[in-house]
VMD Tcl script that draws the C-alpha trace (Angstrom):
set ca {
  {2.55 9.71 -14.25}
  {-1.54 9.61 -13.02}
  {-2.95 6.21 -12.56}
  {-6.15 7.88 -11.84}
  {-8.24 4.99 -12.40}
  {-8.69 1.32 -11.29}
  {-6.82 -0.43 -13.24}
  {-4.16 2.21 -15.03}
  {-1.00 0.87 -14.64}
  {2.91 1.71 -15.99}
  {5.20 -0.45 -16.47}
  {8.18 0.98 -14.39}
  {10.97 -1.34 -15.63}
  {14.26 -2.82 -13.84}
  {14.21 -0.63 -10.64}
  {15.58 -2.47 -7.50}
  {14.80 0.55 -4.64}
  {11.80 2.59 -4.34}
  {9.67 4.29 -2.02}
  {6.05 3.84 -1.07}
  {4.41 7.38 -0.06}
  {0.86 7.62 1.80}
  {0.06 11.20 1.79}
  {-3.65 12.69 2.95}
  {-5.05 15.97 4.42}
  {-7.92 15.09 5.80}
  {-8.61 14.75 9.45}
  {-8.12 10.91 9.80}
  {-6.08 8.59 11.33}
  {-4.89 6.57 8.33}
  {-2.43 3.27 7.91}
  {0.38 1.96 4.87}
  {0.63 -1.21 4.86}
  {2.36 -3.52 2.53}
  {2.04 -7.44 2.02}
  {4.14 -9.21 -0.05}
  {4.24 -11.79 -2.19}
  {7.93 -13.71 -2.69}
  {9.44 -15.56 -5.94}
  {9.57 -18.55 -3.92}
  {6.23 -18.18 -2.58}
  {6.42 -16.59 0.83}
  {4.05 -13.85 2.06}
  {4.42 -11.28 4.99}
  {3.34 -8.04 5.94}
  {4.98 -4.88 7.12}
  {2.88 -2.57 9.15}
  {3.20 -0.16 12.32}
  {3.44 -3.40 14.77}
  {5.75 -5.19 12.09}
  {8.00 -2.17 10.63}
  {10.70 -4.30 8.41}
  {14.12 -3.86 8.16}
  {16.71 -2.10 5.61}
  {18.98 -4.10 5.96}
  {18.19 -7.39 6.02}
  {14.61 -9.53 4.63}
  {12.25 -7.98 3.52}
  {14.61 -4.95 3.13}
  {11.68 -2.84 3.18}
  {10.84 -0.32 6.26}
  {7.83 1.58 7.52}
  {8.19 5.08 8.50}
  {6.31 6.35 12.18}
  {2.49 6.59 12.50}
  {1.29 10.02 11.10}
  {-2.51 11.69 11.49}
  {-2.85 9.91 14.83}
  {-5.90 11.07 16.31}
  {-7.13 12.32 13.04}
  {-4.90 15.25 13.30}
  {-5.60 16.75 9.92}
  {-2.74 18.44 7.78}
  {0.29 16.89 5.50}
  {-0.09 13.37 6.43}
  {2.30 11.17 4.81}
  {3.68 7.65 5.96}
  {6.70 6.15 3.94}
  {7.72 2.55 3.04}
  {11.13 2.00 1.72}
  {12.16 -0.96 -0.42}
  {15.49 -1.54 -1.02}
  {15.79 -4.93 -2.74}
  {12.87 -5.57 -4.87}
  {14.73 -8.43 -6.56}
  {13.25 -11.34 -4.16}
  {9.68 -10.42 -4.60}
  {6.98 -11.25 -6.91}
  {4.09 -8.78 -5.86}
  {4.02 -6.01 -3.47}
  {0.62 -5.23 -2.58}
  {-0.12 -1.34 -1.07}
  {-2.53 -0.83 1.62}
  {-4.44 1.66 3.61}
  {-6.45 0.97 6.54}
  {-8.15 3.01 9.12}
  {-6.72 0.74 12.25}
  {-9.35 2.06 14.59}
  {-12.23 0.97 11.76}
  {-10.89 -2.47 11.05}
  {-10.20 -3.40 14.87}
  {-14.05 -3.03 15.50}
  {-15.21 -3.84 12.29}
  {-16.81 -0.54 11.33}
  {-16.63 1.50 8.07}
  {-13.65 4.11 7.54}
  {-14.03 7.12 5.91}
  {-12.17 6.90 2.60}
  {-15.07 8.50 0.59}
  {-14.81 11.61 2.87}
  {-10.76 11.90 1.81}
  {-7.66 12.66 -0.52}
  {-5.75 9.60 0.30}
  {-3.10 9.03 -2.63}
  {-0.13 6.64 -2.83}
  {2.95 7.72 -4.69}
  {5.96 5.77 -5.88}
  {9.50 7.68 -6.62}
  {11.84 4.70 -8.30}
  {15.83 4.74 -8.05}
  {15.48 6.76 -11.16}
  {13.64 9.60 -9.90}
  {10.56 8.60 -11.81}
  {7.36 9.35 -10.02}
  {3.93 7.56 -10.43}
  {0.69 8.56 -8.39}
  {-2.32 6.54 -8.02}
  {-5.42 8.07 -6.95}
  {-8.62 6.20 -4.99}
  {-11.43 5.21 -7.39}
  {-13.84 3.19 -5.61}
  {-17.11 4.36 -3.88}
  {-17.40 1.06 -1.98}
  {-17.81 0.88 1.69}
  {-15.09 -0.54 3.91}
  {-12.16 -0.36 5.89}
  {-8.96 -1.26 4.18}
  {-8.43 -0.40 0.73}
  {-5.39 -2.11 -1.52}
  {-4.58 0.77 -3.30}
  {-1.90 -0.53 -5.97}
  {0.00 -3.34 -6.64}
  {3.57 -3.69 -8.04}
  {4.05 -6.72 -9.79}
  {7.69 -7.88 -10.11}
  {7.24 -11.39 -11.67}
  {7.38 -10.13 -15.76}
  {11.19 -10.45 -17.42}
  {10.33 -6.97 -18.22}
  {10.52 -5.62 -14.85}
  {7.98 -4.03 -12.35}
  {4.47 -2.90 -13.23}
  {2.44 -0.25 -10.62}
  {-1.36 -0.70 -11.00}
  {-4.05 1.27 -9.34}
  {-5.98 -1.71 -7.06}
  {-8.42 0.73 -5.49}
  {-10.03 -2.71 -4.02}
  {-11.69 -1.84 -1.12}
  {-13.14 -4.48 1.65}
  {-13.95 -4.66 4.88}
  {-12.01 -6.27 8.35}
  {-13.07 -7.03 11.60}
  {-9.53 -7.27 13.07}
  {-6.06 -8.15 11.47}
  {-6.82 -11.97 11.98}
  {-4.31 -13.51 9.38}
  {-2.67 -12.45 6.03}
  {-5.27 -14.47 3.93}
  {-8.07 -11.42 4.29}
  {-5.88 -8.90 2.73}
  {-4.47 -10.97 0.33}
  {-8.69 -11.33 -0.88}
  {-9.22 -7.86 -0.63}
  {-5.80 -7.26 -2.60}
  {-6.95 -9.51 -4.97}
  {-10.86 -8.52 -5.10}
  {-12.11 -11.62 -4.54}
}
mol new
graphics top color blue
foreach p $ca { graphics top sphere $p radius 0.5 }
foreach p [lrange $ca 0 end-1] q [lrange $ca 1 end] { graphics top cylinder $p $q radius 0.2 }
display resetview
């Protein structure tokens, strides 16, 4: 399924393990990122410094850096999650690391950066980005785990801008567009 706009969403039901898939061609040096929101109210992030772990909270894990350098080619960067049960909201990021540690602009406008989503059923959703705002981190999708009828993938494409990874809060706002 295309979420090819901001906004589209599917409702992708009961699923419990999933993976996250950053894929793009163009020369940059590009980052997943995930921050999450808990039932009970916690938030965290996994990222290349903070990777996660399988098998224990958040059971979710970040695959190696890819496109360092902007080596161009079949980027891709992977973030399994193996117990969505726990969580409320699982917000999807991109970042160009170099761009938000000094506070400049990334290049998002000049790329095909897409995040997929293959569920425990084999189902596959893509979401495309569809914002020509400026910035440096962009919260591509969200999957929203807090309806009885299970998880919902939405296309964010809510871009904003960083000047270093300071605290949670800031991509939390620019998750959120505010």
């Amino acid at each position: 399924m295309q979420l090819k706009k901001k906004g589209d969403s599917a409702q992708i039901g009961g699923i419990n393990q999933f993976m996250v898939t950053l894929k793009w061609t163009s020369a940059m040096d590009f980052d997943l990122c995930a921050v999450y929101e808990t039932r009970d109210g916690k938030e965290g992030i996994v990222y290349y410094a903070d990777q996660g772990d399988l098998n224990s909270f958040p059971h979710m894990q970040l695959s190696d850096d890819e496109g360092v350098g902007d080596t161009g080619g079949d980027n891709q960067e992977d973030l399994r999650v193996m117990n969505l049960a726990p969580m409320n909201k699982i917000y999807v990021f991109c970042w160009d690391y170099t761009a938000v540690e000094n506070g400049s602009i990334a290049r998002f406008n000049n790329s095909d950066i897409s995040v997929n989503i293959i569920d425990d059923n084999g189902k596959q959703y893509n979401c495309s980005l569809d914002n020509n705002n400026e910035g440096n981190v962009v919260c591509m999708a969200e999957i929203d785990n807090s309806s009885p009828l299970g998880a919902r993938f939405t296309n964010r494409s809510s871009v904003g801008k960083l000047n270093g990874l300071e605290n949670l809060s800031q991509l939390l706002a620019v998750a959120k567009g505010i």
